[in-house]
C-alpha positions as CSV (number, residue, x, y, z in Angstrom):
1,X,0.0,0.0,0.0
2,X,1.5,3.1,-0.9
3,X,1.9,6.3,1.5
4,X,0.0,9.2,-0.1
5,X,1.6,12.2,0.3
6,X,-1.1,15.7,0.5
7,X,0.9,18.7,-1.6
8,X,0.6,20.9,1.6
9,X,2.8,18.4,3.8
10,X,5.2,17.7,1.1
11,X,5.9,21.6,0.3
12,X,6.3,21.5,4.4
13,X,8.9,19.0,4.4
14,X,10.9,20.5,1.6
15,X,11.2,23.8,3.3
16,X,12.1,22.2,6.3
17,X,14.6,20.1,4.5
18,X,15.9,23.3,2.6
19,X,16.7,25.2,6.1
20,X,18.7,22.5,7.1
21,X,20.6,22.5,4.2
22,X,21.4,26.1,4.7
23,X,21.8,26.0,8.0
24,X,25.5,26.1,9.1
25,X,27.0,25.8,12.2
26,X,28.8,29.1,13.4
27,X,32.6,28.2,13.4
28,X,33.2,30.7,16.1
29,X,33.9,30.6,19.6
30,X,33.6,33.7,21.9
31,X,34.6,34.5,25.8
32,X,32.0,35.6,28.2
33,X,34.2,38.7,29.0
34,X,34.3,39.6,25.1
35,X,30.8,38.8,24.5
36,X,29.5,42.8,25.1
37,X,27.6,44.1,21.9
38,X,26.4,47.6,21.7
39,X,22.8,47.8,22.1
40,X,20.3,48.7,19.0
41,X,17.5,49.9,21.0
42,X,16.7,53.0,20.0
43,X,15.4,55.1,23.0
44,X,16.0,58.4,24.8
45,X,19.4,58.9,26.1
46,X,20.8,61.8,28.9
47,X,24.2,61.9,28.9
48,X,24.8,63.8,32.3
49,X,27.7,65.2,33.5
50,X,26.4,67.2,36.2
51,X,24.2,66.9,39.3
52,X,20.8,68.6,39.1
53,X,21.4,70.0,42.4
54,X,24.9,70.5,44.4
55,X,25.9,67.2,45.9
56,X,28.4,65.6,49.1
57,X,30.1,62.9,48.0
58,X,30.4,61.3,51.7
59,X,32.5,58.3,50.3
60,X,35.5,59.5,48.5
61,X,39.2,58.3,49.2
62,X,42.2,61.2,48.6
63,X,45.1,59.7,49.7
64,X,47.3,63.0,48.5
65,X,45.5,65.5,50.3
66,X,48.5,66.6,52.7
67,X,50.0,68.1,49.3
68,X,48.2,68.0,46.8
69,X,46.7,71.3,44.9
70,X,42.7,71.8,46.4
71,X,41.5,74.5,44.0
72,X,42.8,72.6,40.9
73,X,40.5,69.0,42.9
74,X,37.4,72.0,43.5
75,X,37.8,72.6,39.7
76,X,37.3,69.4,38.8
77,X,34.1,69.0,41.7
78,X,32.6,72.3,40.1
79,X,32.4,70.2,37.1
80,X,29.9,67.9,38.2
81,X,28.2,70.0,40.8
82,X,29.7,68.4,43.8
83,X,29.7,71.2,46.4
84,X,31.4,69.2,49.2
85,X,33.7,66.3,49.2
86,X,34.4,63.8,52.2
87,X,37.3,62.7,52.4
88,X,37.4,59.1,54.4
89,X,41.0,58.7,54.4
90,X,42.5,61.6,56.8
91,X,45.1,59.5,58.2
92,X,46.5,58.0,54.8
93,X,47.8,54.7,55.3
94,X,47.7,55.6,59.6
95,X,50.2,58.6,60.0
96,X,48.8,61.3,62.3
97,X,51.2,63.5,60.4
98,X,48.9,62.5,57.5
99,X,46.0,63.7,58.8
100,X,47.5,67.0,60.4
101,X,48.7,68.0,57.0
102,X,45.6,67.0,55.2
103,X,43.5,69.4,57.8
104,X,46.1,72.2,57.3
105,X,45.9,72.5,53.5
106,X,41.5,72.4,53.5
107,X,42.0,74.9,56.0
108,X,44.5,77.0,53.8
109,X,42.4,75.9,50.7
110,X,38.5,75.6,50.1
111,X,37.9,74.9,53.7
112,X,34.1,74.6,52.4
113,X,35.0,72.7,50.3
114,X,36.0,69.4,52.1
115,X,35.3,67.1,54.7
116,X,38.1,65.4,56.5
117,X,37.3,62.0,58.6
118,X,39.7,60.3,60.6
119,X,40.6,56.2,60.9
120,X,42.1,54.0,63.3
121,X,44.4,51.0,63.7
122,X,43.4,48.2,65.9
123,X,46.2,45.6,65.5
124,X,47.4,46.6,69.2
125,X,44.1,45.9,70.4
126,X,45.3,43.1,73.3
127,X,47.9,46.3,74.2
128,X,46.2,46.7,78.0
129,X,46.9,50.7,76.4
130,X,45.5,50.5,73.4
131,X,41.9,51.9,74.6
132,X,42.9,54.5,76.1
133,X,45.4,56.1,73.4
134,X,42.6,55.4,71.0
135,X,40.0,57.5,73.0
136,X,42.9,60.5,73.4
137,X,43.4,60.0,69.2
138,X,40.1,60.4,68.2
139,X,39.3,63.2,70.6
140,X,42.8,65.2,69.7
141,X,41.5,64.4,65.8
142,X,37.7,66.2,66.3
143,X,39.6,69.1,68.1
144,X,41.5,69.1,65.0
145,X,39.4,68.9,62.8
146,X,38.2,65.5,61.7
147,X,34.4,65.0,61.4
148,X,33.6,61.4,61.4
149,X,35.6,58.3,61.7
150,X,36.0,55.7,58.7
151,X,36.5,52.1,59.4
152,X,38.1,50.1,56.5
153,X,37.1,46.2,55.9
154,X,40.1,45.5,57.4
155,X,38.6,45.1,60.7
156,X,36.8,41.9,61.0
157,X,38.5,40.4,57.9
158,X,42.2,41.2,58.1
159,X,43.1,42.7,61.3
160,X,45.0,40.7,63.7
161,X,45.8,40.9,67.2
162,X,49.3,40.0,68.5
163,X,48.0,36.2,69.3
164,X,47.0,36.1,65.4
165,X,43.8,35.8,66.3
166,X,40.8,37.7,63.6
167,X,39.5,40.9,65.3
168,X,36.0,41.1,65.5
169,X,33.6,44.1,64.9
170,X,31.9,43.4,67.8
171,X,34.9,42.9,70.3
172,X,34.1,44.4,73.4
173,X,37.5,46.5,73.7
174,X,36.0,48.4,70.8
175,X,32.6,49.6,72.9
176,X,34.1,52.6,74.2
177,X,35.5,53.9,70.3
178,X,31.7,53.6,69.5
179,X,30.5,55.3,72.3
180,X,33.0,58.3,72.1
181,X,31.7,58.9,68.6
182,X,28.2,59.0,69.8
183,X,29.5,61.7,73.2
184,X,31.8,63.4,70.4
185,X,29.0,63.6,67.7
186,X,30.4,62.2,64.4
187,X,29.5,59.6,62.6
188,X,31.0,56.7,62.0
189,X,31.2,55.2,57.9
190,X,31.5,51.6,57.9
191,X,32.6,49.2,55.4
192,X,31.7,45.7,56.7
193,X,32.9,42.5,54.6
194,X,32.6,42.8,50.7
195,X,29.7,41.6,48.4
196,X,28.7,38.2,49.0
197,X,29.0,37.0,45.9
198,X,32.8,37.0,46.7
199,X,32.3,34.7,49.5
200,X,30.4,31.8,47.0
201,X,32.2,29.5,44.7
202,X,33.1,31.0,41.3
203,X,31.4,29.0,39.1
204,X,28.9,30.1,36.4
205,X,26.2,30.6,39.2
206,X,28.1,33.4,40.5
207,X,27.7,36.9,39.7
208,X,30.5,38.3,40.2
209,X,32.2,35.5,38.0
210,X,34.0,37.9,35.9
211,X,35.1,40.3,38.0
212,X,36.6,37.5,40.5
213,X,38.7,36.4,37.1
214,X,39.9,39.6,37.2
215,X,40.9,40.5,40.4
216,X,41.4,37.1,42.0
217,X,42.2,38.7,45.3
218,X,38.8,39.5,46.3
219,X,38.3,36.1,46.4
220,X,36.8,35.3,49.9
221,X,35.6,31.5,49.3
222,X,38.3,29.8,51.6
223,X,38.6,32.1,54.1
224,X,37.8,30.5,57.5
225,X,35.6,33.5,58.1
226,X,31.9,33.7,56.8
227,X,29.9,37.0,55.1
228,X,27.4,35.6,57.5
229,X,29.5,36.5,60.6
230,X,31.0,39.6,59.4
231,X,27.5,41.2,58.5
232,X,25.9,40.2,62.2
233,X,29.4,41.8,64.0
234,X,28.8,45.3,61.9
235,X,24.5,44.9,62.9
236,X,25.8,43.8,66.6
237,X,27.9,47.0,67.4
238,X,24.8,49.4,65.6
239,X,22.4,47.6,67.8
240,X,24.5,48.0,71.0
241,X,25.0,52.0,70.3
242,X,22.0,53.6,69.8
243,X,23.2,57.1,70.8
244,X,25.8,56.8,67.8
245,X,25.3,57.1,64.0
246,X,26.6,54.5,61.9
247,X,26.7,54.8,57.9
248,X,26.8,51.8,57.1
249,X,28.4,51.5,53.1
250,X,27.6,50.4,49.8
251,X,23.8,49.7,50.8
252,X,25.4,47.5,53.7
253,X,25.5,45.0,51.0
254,X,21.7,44.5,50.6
255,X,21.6,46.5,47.9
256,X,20.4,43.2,45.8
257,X,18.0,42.3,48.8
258,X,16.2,45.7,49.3
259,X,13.3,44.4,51.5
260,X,16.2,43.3,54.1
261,X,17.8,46.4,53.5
262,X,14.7,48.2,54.8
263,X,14.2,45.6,57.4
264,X,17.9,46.8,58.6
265,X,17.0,50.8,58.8
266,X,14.2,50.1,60.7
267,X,15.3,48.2,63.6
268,X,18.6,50.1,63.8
269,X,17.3,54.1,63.9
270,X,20.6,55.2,64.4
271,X,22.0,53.5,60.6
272,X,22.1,55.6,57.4
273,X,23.6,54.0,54.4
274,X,25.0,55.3,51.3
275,X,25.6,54.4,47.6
276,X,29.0,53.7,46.8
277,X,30.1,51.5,44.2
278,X,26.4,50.2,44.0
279,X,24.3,52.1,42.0
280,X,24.4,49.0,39.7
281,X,22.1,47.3,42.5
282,X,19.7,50.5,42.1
283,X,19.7,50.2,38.7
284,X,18.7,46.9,37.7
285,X,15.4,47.6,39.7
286,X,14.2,50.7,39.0
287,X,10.9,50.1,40.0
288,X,11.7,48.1,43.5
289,X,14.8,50.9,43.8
290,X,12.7,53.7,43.5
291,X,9.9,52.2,46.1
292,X,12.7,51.8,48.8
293,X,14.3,55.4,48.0
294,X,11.5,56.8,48.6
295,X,10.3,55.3,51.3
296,X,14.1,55.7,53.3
297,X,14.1,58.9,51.3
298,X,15.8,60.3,54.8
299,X,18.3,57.6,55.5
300,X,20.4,57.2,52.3
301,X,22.9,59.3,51.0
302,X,25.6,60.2,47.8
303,X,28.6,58.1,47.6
304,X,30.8,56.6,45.1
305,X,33.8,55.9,46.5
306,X,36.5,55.9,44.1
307,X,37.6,59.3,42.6
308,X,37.2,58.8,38.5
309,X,34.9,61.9,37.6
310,X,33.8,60.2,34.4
311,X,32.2,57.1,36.1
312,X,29.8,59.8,38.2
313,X,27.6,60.3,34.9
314,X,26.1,56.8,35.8
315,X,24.8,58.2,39.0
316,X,23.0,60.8,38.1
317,X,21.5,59.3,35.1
318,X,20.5,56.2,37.1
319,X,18.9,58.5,40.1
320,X,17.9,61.9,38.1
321,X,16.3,60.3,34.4
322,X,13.7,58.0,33.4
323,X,16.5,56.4,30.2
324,X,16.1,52.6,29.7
325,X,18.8,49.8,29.4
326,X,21.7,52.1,29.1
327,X,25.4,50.2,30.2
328,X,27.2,50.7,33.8
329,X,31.0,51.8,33.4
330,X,32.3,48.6,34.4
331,X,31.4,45.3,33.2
332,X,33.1,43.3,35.5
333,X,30.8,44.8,38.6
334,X,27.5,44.6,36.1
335,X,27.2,42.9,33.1
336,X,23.2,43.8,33.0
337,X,21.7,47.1,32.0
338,X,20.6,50.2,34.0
339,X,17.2,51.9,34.2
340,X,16.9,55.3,35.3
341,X,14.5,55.8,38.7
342,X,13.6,59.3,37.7
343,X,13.2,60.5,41.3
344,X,11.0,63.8,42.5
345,X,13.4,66.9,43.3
346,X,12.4,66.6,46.8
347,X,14.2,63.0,47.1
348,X,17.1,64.2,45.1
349,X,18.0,66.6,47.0
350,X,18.0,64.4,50.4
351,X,20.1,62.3,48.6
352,X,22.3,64.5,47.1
353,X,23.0,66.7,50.1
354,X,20.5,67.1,53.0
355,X,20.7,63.5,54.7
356,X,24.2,64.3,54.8
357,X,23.9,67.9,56.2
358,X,21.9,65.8,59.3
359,X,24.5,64.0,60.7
360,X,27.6,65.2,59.6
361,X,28.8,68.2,61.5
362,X,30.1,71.5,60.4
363,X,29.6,71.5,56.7
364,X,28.2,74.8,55.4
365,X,24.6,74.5,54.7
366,X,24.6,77.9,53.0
367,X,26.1,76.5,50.1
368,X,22.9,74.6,49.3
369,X,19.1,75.2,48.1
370,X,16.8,75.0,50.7
């Protein structure tokens, strides 16, 4: 018995036997980290490279401030509308010298202009006189000059004591540090841990794959310390001092889990955050980013941590305009797009400059809009 074939089906099956014959395999193989095609959408772009209002940058590192020329650095600032810089790093790599000098040329130069916090070394914590030249440093510093203390990661990841032993956040020797702050009224700006991402295997489930690759000391996923522990030490001490004010950095490290994040600011009062080196996070989720910012519109404020003026235009685009799917500056921190919140004046402007007015002292407020 022969099979009749209907014209329809056999026109079907030729086609489909044509595309196979044309279809050729691509003889081409391509890295991840290559793999980065410019985008065809066609959509509105704002390319800014300025601030819609005057900002603090309350994260910045200048490690040559002693000597370095302030008018030419406020030139630069003017350019993208930053009014006031903070400058975390007042003791360089420790030296009080550092920080003396550093103080002396803002005051010569732009006082205004700059913010100067202090830092502090805790390897000689098990000295039985460590505590008590650390109390007389910070409180000779804020006579100084110094406005706020900045801890560095170090502490709780790196920092030793003389037994070799990990100091913790939380330790106990630290309580009084915490509490001067609070007496002396400066904040503290924490950086706890690093993302958590560097704390998981680096595999293809991990996001921070490529940027791991390429810098493979931020690799965490041996160390005998978890993310988990450093996280509850930084929470522990915030907890314990309610009377001081703790900025706690780049989102805390929630700023992929915003719902915790907000679970954080409202158990601790006494916690601001800030936006360093995350406003990837912010803008992968516009629509969940711009919910949170406004709902802690009074608890977060303008960072970005490393000094490279160019890389700011992804700040204000992400927080000031409504573009779509537009690329961060590095790829290796986000390989997604970012959507732009396009937040009210009135939330701009406690981000850019009027949380940070709140709680850290003697910055002019006359150099700001109302």
């Amino acid at each position: 018995m022969m099979t009749r074939i209907y014209p329809i089906a056999w026109a079907a099956l030729c086609s489909i036997t044509v595309a196979w014959a044309q279809e050729k395999p691509l003889d081409q193989k391509m890295d991840f980290e290559e793999y980065d095609p410019p985008s065809t959408l066609v959509v509105p772009e704002h390319h800014l490279t300025r601030a819609k209002f005057p900002f603090i940058d309350v994260h910045n590192h200048q490690f040559n401030m002693p000597s370095q020329d302030l008018n030419a650095l406020a030139k630069e600032m003017d350019k993208l509308n930053m009014q006031v810089m903070v400058n975390l790093s007042g003791r360089g790599r420790g030296s009080t010298e550092h920080l003396e000098r550093s103080l002396e040329n803002v005051k010569k130069n732009n006082s205004g202009r700059f913010i100067v916090f202090t830092n502090m070394d805790f390897a000689a914590i098990d000295d039985p006189q460590w505590q008590g030249r650390m109390l007389k440093q910070l409180e000779d510093d804020v006579r100084k000059g110094a406005n706020g203390l900045k801890i560095y990661k170090s502490l709780g990841m790196f920092t030793e004591d003389s037994k070799g032993k990990r100091v913790h956040i939380d330790d106990p020797r630290i309580d009084p540090i915490w509490e001067k702050c609070g007496q002396l009224g400066i904040p503290v700006l924490i950086h706890a841990a690093d993302p958590k991402q560097f704390w998981q295997p680096i595999d293809e489930n991990n996001e921070r794959w490529l940027e791991l690759k390429l810098h493979p000391g931020r690799r965490h996923d041996s160390d005998p310390v978890s993310w988990e522990t450093i996280i509850a030490e930084q929470h522990n001490i915030i907890r314990k001092h309610p009377k001081t004010t703790f900025i706690a950095a780049h989102l805390a490290w929630y700023g992929n889990d915003l719902k915790k994040l907000g679970e954080l600011l409202d158990q601790f009062p006494n916690m601001y955050t800030e936006i360093g080196a995350v406003i990837a996070e912010l803008g992968r989720q516009p629509r969940a980013a711009k919910a949170f910012l406004t709902k802690y519109q009074d608890r977060v404020l303008f960072g970005k941590d490393s000094w490279v003026p160019d890389e700011y235009e992804t700040y204000f685009r992400v927080l000031e305009t409504a573009d779509e799917y537009f690329p961060y500056h590095k790829r290796y921190h986000a390989f997604w797009r970012m959507y732009g919140l396009d937040l009210p004046d009135d939330i701009l402007k406690k981000i850019y400059y009027k949380n940070a007015l709140k709680i850290i002292p003697h910055i002019d407020a006359s150099q700001f809009p109302k």
